[in-house]
C-alpha positions as CSV (number, residue, x, y, z in Angstrom):
1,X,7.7,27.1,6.2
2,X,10.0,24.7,4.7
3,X,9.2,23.5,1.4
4,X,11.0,19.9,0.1
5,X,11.1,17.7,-2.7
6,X,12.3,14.1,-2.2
7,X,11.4,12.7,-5.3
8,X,13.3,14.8,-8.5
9,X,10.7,15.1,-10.3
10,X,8.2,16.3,-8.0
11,X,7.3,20.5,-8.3
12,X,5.6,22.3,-5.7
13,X,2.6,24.4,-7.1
14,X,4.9,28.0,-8.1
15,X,4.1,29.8,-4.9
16,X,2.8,27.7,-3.0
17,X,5.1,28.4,0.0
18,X,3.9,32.0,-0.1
19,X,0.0,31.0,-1.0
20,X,-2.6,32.5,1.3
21,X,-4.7,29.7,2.8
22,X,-8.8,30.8,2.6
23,X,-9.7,27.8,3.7
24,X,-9.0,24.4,5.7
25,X,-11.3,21.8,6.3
26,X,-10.8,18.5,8.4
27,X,-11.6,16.4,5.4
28,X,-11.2,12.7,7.0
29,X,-9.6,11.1,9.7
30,X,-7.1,8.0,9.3
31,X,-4.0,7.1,11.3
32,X,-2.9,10.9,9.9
33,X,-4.7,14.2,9.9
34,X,-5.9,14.8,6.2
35,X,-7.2,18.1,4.9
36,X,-8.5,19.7,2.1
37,X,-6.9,23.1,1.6
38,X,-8.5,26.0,-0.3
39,X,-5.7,28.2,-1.3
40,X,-5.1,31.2,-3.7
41,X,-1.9,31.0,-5.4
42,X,-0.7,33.8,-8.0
43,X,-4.4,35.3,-8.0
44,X,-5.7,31.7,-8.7
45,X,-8.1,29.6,-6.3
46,X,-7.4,26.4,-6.3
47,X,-8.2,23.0,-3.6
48,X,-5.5,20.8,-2.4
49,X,-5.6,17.5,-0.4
50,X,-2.8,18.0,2.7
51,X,-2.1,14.5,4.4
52,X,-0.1,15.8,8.2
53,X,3.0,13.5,9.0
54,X,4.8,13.9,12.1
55,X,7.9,12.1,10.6
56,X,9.8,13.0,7.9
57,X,11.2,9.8,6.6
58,X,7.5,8.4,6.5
59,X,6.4,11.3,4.4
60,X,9.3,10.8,1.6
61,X,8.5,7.1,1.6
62,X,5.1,7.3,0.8
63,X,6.0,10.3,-1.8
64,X,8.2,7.9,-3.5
65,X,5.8,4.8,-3.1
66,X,3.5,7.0,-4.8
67,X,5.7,7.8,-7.5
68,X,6.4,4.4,-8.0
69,X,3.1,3.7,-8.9
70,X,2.6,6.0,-11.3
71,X,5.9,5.0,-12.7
72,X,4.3,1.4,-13.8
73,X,1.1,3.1,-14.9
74,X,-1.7,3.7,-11.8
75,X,-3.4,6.8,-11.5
76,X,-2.4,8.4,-8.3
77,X,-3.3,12.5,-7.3
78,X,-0.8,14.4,-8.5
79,X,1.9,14.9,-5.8
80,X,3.4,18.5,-5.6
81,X,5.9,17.7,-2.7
82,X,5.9,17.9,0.9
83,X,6.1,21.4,3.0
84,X,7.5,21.3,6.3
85,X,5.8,23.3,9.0
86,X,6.4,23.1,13.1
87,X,7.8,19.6,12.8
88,X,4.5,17.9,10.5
89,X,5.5,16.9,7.2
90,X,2.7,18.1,4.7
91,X,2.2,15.8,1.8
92,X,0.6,18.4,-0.7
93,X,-2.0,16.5,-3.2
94,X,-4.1,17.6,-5.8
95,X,-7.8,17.4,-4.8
96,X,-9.8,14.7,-6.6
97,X,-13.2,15.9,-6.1
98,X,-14.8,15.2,-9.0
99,X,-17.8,13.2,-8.5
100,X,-17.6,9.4,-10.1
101,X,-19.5,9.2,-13.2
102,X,-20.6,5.9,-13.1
103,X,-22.1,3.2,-11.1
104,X,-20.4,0.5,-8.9
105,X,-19.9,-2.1,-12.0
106,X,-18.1,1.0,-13.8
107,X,-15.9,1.1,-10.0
108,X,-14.8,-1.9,-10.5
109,X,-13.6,-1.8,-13.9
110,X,-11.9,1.5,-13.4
111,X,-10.2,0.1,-10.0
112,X,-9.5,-3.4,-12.3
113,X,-7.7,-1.4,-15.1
114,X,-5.7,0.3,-12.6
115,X,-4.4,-2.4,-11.1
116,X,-3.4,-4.7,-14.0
117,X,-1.4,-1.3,-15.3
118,X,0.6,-2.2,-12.2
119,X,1.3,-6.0,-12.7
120,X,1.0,-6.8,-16.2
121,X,4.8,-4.9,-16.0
122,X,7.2,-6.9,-14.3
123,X,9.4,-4.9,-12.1
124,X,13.3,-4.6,-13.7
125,X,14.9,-1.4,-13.9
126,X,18.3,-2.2,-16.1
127,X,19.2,1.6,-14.6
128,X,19.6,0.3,-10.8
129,X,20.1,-3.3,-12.1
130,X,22.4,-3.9,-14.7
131,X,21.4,-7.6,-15.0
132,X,18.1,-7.1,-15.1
133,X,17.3,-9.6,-12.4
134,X,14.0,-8.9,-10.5
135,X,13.8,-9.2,-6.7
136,X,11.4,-9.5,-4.1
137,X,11.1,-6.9,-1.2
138,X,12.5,-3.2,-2.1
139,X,15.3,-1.1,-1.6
140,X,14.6,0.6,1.3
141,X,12.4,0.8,4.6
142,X,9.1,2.2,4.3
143,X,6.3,2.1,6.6
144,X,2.4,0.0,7.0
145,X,0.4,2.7,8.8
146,X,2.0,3.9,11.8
147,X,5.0,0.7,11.3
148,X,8.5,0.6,9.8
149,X,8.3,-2.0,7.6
150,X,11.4,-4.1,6.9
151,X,12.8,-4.3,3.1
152,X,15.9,-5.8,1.3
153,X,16.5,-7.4,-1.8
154,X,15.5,-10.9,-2.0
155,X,16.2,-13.9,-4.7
156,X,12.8,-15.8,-3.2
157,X,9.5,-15.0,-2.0
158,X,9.8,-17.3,1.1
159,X,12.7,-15.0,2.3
160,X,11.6,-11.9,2.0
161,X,7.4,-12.9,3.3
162,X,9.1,-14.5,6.5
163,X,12.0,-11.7,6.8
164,X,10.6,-8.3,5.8
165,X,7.3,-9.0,6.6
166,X,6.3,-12.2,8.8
167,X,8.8,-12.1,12.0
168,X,9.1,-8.0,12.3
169,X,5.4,-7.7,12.7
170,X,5.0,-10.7,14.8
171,X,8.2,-9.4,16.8
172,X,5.8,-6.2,17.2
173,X,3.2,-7.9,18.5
174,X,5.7,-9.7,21.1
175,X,6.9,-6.6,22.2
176,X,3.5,-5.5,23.0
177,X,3.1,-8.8,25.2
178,X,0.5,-10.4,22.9
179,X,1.8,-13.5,21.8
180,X,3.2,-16.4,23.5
181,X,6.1,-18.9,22.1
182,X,3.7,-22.1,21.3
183,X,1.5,-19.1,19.3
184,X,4.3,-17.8,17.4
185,X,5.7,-21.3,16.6
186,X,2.2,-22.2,15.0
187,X,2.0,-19.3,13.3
188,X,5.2,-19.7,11.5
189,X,5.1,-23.3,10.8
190,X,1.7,-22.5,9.2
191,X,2.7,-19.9,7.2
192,X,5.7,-21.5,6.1
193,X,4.0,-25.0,5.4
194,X,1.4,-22.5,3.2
195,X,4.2,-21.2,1.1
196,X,5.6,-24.6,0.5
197,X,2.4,-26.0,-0.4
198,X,1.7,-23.8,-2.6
199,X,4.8,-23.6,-4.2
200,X,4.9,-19.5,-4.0
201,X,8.6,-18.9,-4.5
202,X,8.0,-20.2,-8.5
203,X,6.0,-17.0,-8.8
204,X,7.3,-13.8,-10.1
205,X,7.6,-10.6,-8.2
206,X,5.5,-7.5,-9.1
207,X,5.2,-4.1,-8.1
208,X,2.1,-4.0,-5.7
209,X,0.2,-1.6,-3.5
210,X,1.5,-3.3,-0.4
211,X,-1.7,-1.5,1.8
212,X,-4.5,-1.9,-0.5
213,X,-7.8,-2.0,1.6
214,X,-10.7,0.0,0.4
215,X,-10.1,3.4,2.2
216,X,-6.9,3.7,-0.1
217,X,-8.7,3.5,-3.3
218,X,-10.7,7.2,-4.2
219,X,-12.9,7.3,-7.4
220,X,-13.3,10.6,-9.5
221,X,-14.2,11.2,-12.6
222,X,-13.9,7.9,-14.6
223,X,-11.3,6.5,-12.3
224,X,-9.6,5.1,-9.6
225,X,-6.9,6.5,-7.5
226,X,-4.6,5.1,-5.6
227,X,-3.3,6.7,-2.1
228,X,-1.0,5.5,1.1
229,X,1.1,3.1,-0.3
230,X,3.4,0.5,1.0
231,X,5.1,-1.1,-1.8
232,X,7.2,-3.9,-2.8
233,X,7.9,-5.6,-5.0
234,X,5.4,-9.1,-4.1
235,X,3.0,-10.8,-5.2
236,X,-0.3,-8.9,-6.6
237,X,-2.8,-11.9,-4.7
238,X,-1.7,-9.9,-1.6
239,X,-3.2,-6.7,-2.6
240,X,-6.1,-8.6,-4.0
241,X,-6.6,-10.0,-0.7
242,X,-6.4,-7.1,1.3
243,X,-9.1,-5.7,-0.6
244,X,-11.4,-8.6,0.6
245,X,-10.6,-7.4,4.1
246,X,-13.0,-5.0,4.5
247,X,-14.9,-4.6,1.1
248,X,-14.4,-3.5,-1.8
249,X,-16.2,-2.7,-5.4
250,X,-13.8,-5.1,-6.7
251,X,-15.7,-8.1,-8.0
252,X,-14.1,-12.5,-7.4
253,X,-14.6,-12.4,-11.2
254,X,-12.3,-9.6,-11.9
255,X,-9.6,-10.7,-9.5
256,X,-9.6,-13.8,-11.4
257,X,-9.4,-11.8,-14.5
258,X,-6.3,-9.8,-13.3
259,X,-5.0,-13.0,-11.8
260,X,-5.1,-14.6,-15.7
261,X,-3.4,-12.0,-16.7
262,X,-0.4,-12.8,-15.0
263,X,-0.7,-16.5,-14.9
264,X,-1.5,-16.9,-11.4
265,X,-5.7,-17.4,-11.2
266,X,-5.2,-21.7,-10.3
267,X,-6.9,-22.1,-6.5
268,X,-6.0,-18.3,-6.2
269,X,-9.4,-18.2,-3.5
270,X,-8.1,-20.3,-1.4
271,X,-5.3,-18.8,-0.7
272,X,-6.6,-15.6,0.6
273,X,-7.0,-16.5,4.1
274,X,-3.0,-16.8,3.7
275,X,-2.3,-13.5,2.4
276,X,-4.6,-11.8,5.3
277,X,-2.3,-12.8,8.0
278,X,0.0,-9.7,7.1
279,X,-2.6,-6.8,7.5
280,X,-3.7,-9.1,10.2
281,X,-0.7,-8.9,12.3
282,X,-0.4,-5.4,11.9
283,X,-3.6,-4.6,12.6
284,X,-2.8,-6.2,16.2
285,X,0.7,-4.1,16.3
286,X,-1.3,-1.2,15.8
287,X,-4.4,-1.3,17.2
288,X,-4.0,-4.3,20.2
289,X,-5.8,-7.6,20.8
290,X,-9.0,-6.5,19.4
291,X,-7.9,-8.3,16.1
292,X,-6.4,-11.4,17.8
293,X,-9.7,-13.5,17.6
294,X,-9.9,-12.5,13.7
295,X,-6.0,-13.2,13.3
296,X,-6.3,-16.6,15.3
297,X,-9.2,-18.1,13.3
298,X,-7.4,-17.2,9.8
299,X,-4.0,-18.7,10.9
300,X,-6.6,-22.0,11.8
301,X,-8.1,-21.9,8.5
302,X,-4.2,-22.5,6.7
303,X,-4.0,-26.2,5.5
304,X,-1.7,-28.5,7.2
305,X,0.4,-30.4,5.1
């Protein structure tokens, strides 16, 4: 058993590597095996979440996504590093099992304070970035489930939705023999038509999630958690949109409110059919044309100027 640590900062439990396992139990099922881990380390019993990763490079970017978050202020579990073991990549997590102490009004503010921690800063590190310009996109590939997803540095949103995030996935979707040239020329005259319209490369870019459906957000204690990240820097009505996708404790009234926050609430409803094409298309990448129909009626529902 290999044990690494991508991100500097990161330390693996002491003794982990040589920790006698007690217990594993399959503890949900996603794109990747997750388990929760009772192990006894230095004569102490403690309970670890273990996300299984067959490659490596996936593993460290979701490590540093992570860390990124955390960086700007979101709670996250506390990441220990990654063991390697017969060529699966082992995220090792702390376990937050602690019941949620409140109801599902108390959710949503917990899941609301967590999120404006992350865009109420705007993303400019002087370190990496002597100007201190911020940029769209991010410095390196990371991955959207089981798919690489494109990044660079960008000076406008248009650029890097259509570049990084638009034409790879619909590209993917090509490749899978799924979409036609009339259906790919509609989809990007719409989406680009929507960006123009509403005038999106004014806004300015913020560290989001990047993958932000429900199953990513865990409650314990008196907060939210944030897990399986695919971040950029964007802009935060994507994640707010995602959230929409398949429900969410997150209330219209406090997405306005962390909308305000940033000076970006105007007509921000009407714009979420927009911002679900993404999760949309990759959705059909990964899973096939069971998602076209839902992909086809929300590119119909764009406005034409």
């Amino acid at each position: 058993m290999t044990v690494s640590t991508p991100v500097r900062e990161l330390n693996l439990i002491l003794g982990l590597e040589n920790a006698k396992i007690r217990h594993i139990k399959f503890y949900t099922q996603s794109l990747f095996p997750i388990e929760l881990w009772t192990v006894q380390v230095s004569g102490a019993t403690t309970q670890l979440i273990v996300k299984n990763i067959n490659i490596k490079e996936m593993a460290i970017r979701e490590v540093e996504g992570l860390e990124a978050l955390r960086s700007f202020g979101a709670q996250i579990p506390k990441v220990y590093g990654i063991i390697e073991k017969n060529d699966i990549f082992q995220i090792i997590m702390e376990y937050c099992g602690i019941k949620f102490s409140g109801n599902k009004e108390d959710q949503n503010q917990a899941l609301k304070n967590c999120l404006l921690s992350i865009y109420n800063h705007e993303p400019i590190n002087r370190k990496t970035d002597p100007n201190g310009l911020a940029f769209w996109g991010w410095e390196r590939n990371n991955f959207i489930g089981t798919l690489l997803q494109v990044n660079a540095r960008y000076k406008t949103f248009s650029k890097y939705w259509m570049e990084s995030r638009i034409k790879p996935m619909v590209h993917e979707i090509e490749r899978r023999g799924l979409a036609s040239d009339s259906w790919k020329k509609n989809l990007i005259e719409k989406v680009e038509n929507s960006i123009q319209l509403w005038n999106l490369d004014s806004r300015k870019p913020r560290l989001i999630h990047g993958d932000l459906w429900s199953g990513n957000v865990l409650y314990s204690g008196n907060k939210a958690y944030l897990i399986d990240p695919s971040v950029s820097y964007g802009n935060p009505e994507q994640d707010l949109a995602m959230l929409s996708l398949f429900g969410s404790s997150l209330t219209d009234s406090s997405k306005e409110e962390i909308l305000k926050a940033i000076d970006q609430n105007e007509n921000w409803k009407e714009r979420e059919p927009f911002w679900l094409i993404y999760p949309l298309l990759v959705h059909v990448a990964i899973f096939g044309r069971s998602y076209m129909g839902q992909l086809n009626a929300t590119i119909d529902s764009l406005p034409l100027i």
